[in-house]
C-alpha positions in Angstrom: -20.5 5.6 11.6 -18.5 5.6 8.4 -14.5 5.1 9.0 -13.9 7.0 6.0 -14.9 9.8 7.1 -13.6 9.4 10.9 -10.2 9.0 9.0 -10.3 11.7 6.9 -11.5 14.3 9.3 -8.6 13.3 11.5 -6.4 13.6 8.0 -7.3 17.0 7.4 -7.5 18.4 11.3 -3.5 16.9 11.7 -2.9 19.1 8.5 -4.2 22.3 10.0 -2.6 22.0 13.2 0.8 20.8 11.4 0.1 24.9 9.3 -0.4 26.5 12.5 2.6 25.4 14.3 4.3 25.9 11.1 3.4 29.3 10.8 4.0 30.2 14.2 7.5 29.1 14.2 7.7 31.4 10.5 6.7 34.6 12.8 8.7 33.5 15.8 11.5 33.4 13.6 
């Protein structure tokens, strides 16, 4: 198991769901 990678899944998977609730408050608004 390499931590790097653990940590830079996570990195990029709280990105995405930080763009989708972004973009859902865009077309709620």
């Amino acid at each position: 198991m390499v931590q790097k990678d653990v940590m830079n899944h996570f990195k990029s998977w709280r990105r995405n769901m930080m763009l989708l609730s972004i973009s859902r408050v865009m077309s709620l608004s």
